[in-house]
C-alpha positions in Angstrom: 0.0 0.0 0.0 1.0 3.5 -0.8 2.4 5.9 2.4 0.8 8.6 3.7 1.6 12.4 3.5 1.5 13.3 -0.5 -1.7 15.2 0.6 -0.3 18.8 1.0 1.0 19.7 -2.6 -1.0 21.3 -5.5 -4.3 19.6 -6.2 -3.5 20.2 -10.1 -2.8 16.5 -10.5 0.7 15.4 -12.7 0.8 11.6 -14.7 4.6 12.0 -14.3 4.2 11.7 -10.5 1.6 9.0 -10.6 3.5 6.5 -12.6 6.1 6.0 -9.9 3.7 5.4 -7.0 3.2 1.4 -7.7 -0.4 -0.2 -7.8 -2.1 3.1 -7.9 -0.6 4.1 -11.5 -3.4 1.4 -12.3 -6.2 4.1 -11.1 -4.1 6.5 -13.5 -7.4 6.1 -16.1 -9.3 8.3 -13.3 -7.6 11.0 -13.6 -9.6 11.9 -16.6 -12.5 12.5 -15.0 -9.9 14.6 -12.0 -8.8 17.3 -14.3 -12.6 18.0 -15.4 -12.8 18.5 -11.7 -9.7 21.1 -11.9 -11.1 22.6 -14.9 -14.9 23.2 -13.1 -13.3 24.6 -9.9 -10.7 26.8 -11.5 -13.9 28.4 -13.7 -15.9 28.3 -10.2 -13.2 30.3 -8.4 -13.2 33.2 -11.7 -16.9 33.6 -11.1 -18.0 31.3 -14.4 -21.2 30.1 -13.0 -24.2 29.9 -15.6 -22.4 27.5 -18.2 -21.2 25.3 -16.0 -24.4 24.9 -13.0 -25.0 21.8 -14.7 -21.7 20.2 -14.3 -21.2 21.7 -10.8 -24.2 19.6 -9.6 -23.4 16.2 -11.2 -19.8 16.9 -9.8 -21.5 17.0 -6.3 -23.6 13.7 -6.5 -23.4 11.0 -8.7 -21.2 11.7 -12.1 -18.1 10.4 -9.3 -19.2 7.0 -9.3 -20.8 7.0 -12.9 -17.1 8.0 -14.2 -15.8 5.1 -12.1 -17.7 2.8 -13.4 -16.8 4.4 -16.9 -13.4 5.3 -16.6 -12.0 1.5 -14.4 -12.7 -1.7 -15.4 -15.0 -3.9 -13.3 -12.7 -6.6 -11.8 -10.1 -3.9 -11.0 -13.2 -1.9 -9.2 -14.1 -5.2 -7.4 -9.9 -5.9 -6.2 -9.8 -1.9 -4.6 -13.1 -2.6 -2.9 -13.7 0.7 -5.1 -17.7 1.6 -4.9 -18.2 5.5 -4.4 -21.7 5.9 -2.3 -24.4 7.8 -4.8 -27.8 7.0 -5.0 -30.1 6.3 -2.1 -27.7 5.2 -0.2 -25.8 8.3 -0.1 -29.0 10.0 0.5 -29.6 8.3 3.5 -26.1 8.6 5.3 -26.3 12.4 4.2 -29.5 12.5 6.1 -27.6 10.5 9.3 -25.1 13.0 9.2 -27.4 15.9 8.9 -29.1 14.7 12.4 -26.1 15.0 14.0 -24.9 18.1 15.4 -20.7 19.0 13.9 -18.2 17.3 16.3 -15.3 19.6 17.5 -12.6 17.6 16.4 -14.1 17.0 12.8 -14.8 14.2 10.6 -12.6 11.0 9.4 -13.6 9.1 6.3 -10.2 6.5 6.2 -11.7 5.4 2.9 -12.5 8.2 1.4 -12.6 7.5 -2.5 -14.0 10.8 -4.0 -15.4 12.4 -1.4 -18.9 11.1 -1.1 -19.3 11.0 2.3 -17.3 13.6 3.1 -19.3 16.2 1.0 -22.0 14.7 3.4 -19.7 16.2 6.1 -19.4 19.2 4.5 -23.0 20.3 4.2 -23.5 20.2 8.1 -20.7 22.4 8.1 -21.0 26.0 8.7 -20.1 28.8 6.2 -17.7 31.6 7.4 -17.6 35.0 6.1 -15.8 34.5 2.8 -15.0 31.7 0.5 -11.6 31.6 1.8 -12.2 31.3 5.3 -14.9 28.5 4.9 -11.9 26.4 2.9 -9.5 27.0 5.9 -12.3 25.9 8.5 -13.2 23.3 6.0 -9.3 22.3 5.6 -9.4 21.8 9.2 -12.2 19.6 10.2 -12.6 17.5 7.1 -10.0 14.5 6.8 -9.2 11.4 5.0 -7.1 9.0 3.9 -7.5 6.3 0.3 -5.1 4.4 -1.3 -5.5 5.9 -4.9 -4.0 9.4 -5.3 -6.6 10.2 -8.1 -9.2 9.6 -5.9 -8.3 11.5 -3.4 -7.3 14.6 -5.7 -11.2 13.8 -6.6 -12.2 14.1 -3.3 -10.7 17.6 -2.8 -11.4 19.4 -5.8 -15.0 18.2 -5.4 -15.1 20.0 -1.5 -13.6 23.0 -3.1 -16.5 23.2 -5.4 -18.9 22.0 -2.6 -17.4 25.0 -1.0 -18.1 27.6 -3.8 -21.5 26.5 -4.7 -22.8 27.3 -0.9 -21.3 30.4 -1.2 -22.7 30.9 -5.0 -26.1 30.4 -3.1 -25.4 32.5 -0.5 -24.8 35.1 -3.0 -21.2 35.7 -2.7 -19.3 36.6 -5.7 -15.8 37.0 -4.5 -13.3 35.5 -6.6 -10.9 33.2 -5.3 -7.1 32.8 -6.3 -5.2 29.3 -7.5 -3.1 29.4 -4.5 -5.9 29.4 -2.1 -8.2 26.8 -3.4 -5.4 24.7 -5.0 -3.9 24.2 -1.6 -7.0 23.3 0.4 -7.8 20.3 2.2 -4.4 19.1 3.3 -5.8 16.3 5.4 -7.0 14.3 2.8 -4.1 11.7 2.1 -2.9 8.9 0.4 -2.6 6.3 2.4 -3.4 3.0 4.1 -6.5 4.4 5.9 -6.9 0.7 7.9 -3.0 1.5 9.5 -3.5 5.2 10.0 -6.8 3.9 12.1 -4.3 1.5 13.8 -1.9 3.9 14.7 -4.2 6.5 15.9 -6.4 4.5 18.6 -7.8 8.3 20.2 -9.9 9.8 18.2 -12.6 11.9 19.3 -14.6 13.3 16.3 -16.8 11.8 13.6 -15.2 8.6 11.5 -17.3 8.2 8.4 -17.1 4.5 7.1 -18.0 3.0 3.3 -15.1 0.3 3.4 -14.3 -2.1 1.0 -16.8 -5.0 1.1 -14.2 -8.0 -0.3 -12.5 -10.9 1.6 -9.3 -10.3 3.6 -5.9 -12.5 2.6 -6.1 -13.6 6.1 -3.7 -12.3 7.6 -2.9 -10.7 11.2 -6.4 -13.1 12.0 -8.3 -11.0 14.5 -9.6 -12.6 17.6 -13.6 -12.8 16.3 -13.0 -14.2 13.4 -11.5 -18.0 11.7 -10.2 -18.1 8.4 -10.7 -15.0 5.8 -12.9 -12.2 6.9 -14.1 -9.1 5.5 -12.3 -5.9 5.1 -15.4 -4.2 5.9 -15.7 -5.9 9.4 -11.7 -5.3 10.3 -12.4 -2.0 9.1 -14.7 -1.2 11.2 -13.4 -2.8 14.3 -10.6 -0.8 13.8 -12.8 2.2 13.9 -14.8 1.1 16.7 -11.7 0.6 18.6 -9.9 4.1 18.0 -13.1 5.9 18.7 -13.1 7.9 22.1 -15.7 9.2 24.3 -17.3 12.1 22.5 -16.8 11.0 19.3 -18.9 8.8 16.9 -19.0 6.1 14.2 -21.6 6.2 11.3 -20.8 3.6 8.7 -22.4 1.7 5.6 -21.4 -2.4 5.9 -22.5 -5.4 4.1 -25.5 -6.8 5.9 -23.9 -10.1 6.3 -22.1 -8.7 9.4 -25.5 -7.3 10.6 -27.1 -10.5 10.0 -24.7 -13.5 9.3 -23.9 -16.1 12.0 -20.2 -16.3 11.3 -19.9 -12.4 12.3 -21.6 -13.3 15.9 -18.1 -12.9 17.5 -18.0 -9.5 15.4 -21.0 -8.1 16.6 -20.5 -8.8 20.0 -16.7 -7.2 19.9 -18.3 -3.8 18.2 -21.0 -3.9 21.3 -17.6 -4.4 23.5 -16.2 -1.3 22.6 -18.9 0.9 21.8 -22.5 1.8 22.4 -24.8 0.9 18.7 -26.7 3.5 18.5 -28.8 3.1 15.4 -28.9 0.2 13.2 -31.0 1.1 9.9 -31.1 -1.6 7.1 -31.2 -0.2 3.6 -31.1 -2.9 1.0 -29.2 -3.1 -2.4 -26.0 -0.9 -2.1 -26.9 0.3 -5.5 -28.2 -0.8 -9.2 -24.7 -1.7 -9.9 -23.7 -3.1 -6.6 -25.5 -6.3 -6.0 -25.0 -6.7 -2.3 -27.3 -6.0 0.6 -26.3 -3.1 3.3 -27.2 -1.8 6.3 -26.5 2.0 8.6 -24.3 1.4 11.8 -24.2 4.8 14.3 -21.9 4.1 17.0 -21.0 6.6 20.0 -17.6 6.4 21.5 -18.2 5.4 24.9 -19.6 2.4 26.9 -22.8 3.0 28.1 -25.0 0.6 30.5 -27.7 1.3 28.4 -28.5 -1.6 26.1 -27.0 -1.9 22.5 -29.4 -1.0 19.3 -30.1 -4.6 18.4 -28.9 -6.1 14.8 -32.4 -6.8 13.6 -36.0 -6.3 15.0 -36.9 -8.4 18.2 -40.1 -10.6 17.5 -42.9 -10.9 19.5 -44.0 -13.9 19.2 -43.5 -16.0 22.5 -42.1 -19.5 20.4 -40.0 -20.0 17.4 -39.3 -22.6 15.5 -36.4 -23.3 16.6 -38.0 -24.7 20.5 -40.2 -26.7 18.2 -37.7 -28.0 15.1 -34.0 -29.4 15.2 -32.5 -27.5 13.0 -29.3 -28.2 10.9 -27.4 -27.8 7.7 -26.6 -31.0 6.0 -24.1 -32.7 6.4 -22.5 -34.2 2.9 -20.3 -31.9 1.6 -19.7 -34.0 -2.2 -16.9 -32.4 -3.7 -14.7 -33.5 -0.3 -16.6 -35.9 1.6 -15.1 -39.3 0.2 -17.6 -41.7 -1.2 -17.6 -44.7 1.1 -19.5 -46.2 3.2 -23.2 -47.4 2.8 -25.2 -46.5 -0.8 -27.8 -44.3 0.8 -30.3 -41.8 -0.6 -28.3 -38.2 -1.2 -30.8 -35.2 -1.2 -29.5 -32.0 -3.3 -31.1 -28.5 -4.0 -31.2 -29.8 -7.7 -33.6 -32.7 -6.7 -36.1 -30.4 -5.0 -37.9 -28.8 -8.1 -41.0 -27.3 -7.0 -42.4 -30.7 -4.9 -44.0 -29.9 -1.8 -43.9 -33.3 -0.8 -41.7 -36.3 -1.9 -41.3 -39.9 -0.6 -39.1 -41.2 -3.6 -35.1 -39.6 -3.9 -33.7 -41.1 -7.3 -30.2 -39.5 -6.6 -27.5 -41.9 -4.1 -24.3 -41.4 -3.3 -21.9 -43.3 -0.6 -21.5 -41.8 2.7 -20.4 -42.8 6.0 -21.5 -40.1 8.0 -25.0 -38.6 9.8 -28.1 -39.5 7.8 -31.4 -38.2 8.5 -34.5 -40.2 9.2 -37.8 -39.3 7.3 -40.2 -36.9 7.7 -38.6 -34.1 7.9 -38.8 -30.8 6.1 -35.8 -29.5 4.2 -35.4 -25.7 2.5 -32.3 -24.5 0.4 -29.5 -22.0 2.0 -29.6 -19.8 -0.8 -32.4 -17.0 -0.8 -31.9 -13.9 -1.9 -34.3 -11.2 -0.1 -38.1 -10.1 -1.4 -40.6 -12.8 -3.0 -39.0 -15.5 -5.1 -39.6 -15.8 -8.9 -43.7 -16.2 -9.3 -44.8 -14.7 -6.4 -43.7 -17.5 -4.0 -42.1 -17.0 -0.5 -38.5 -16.1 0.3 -37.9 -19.8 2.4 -40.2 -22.7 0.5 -40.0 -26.0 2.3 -40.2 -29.7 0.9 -41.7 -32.6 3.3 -39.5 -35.7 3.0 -41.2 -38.9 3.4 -40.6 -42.4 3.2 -38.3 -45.6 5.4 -34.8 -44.9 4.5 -32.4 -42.4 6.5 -31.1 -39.7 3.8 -27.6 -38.0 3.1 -28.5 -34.5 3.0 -26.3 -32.0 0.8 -24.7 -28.9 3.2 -26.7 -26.5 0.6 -29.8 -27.6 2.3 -31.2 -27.4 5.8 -33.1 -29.6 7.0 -35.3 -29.3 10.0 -36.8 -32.0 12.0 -39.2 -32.2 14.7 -38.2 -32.6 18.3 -39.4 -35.5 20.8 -40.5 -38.4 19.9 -44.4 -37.4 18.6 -45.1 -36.8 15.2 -44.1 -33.5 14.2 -46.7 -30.6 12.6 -44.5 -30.7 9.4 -47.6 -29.3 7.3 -48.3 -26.7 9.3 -44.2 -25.9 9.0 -44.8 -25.2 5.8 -47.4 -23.0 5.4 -45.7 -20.8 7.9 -42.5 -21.1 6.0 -44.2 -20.2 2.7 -45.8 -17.4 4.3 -45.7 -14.0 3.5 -45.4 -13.1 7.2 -42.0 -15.1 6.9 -40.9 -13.5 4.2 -41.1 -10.0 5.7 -39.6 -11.6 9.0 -36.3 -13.0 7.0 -36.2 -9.7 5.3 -35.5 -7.6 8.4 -33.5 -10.6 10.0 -31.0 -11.5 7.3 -30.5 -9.9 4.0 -27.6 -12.5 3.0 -27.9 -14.8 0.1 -27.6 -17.8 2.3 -30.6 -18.3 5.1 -28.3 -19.6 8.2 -29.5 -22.0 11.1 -29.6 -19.3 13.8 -32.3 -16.9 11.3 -34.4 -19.9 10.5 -34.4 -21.2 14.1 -35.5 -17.7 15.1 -38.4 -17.7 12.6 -42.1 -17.0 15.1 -43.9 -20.4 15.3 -47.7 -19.0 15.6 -50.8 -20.0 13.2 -53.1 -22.8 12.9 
């Protein structure tokens, strides 16, 4: 990763410079769209307003991600963990931010991009007297840290013209030299944000979080977490744990840590360190972004009070879960070795649209736990809202018949407890209802239902 402190020179940005700063001359395609920026600011600053009003808005919302998306290929987006927040979901952490009074020691975006969230910053922000004197207050409370120069010299020139259209408004028409707006904003560097949050461990003003969403190479394994995590959790861990009394976290994450049983240990290290606030689910991050997010507000300080909880307590006095067994399979084919007995071997591919089925075609070897009939079984995968016709989000299959089953790990299978016969057709109405639907919809916005959301389902109806 690149080093910090390149921040403080001229924001006219220079190719020559770039192509000696290693994996971020691969952003170098951005800088495009960074000298329109420089073009629009310098004509801001000489007073050029009515040719340009139309450029100066699309600079301030979404033309930064749109020339992203144009301007760096996909996969390369996907390795930065580069999506800028536009769209709704800027809207709504604008609004976040806009409930919240200024803090006095300023805002922190560590992964700042272009600015998004920062301009969000920015527009709680007072104006002072003159244009100049805002950028110096500005320069002062606003800071932030990326990895890609371009997108940082983005992320300033867009404030400067954040600053001169609020003043526009205002009706101030005083003209503002190179060397004052070129040289704003020094606190915006490139840099690893993830060690400058490391190293810093006291902050007490505002840390603004859109982190990268991907998979982490595992390394420097934190203690809530096995294997590869995501950057967004370490990310914000890191945040939650430099974060000092006064100050405050507001972040967009992937809902799987909101939701997702693997991030248990997360969440409960986050609510270790500081008091969740707010916890607003939002849906899709955006139409080219196909992953589910959700709001965090954090203060920095422990509190008795309880924690805002993850997703919305039910009220219904059993769940399936006191009622059901409920597991994920337990043959995993492509490493479970195939020995042992020839036994039936239920797959999602086998379920079609059966409600009901006594006869499984497909066997396989396996020397492990089997499954005795009935039970009901439902696939992992489920993506949020109704499924295609109309049909729930969870849709469950009643198997029948004498022979215990191998049971594929993309299916859960649930079973009733005791030795009675279970209500299995009254399972499934309430698992193809639309009340369950809704319920799975607050509780986990993940592709993959897990054990603890379908355990926690409300077992009520006839």
């Amino acid at each position: 990763m690149l080093q910090n402190g390149s921040a403080a020179g001229l924001l006219q940005p220079r190719l020559s410079s770039l192509a000696g700063q290693g994996r971020d001359v691969s952003a170098a395609s951005y800088l495009r769209y960074t000298r329109e920026l420089d073009v629009l600011a310098g004509d801001l600053a000489r007073g050029v307003w009515a040719p340009v009003e139309d450029d100066v808005s699309a600079a301030l919302n979404g033309r930064a991600a749109a020339e992203l998306r144009a301007l760096v290929p996909r996969d390369l987006r996907r390795d930065w963990g580069a999506f800028f927040t536009s769209g709704t979901a800027r809207t709504k952490f604008d609004d976040l931010l806009a409930a919240t009074p200024p803090p006095v020691a300023g805002y922190w975006d560590p992964t700042c991009g272009a600015g998004d969230l920062l301009l969000g910053a920015a527009a709680v922000l007072p104006l002072a007297q003159s244009v100049e004197a805002t950028l110096r207050s500005w320069s002062k409370q606003l800071r932030g840290h990326d990895i890609h120069a371009a997108f940082v010299q983005s992320a300033r020139l867009r404030l400067v013209i954040a600053a001169l259209e609020r003043h526009h408004r205002r009706g101030d028409q005083t003209l503002v030299p190179p060397t004052v707006w070129r040289r704003s904003f020094g606190r915006l560097h490139t840099g690893d944000g993830l060690a400058a949050l490391n190293a810093s461990r006291r902050f007490y003003g505002h840390i603004l979080l859109n982190p990268p969403f991907g998979l982490d190479d595992g390394s420097g394994q934190p203690t809530w977490s096995t294997g590869k995590t995501s950057q967004a959790a370490v990310f914000m861990a890191a945040a939650a744990e430099c974060i000092r009394a006064g100050g405050q976290v507001t972040a967009i994450l992937p809902d799987v840590l909101r939701s997702g049983s693997r991030y248990r240990a997360w969440r409960s290290h986050i609510e270790s360190l500081v008091k969740v606030e707010r916890v607003d689910r939002h849906g899709i991050f955006d139409s080219h972004t196909d992953v589910d997010v959700f709001y965090l507000q954090a203060a920095g300080q422990q509190s008795d009070a309880a924690s805002a909880m993850w997703w919305p307590k039910g009220e219904a006095t059993k769940v399936i879960g006191e009622v059901f067994d409920v597991r994920v399979g337990t043959v995993v084919d492509n490493r479970d070795p195939h020995d042992g007995p020839l036994v039936p071997y239920l797959t999602a591919r086998d379920l079609g649209k059966a409600t009901e089925m006594t006869t499984i075609d497909r066997e396989r070897r396996f020397a492990g736990k089997l499954i005795k009939p009935p039970f009901v079984v439902v696939r992992r995968t489920s993506r949020p809202g109704e499924m295609a016709g109309g049909g729930g989000r969870i849709a469950g299959v009643l198997v029948l018949g004498d022979r215990e089953v191998a049971v594929d790990n993309h299916l859960i299978t649930l079973k009733a407890l005791g030795t009675r016969p279970g209500p299995y057709r009254k399972l499934l109405r309430i698992l193809g209802s639309a009340a369950t639907t809704n319920f799975l919809d607050e509780r986990i916005r993940c592709r993959h239902l897990t054990v603890t959301a379908v355990r926690s389902l409300p077992w009520a109806g006839k």
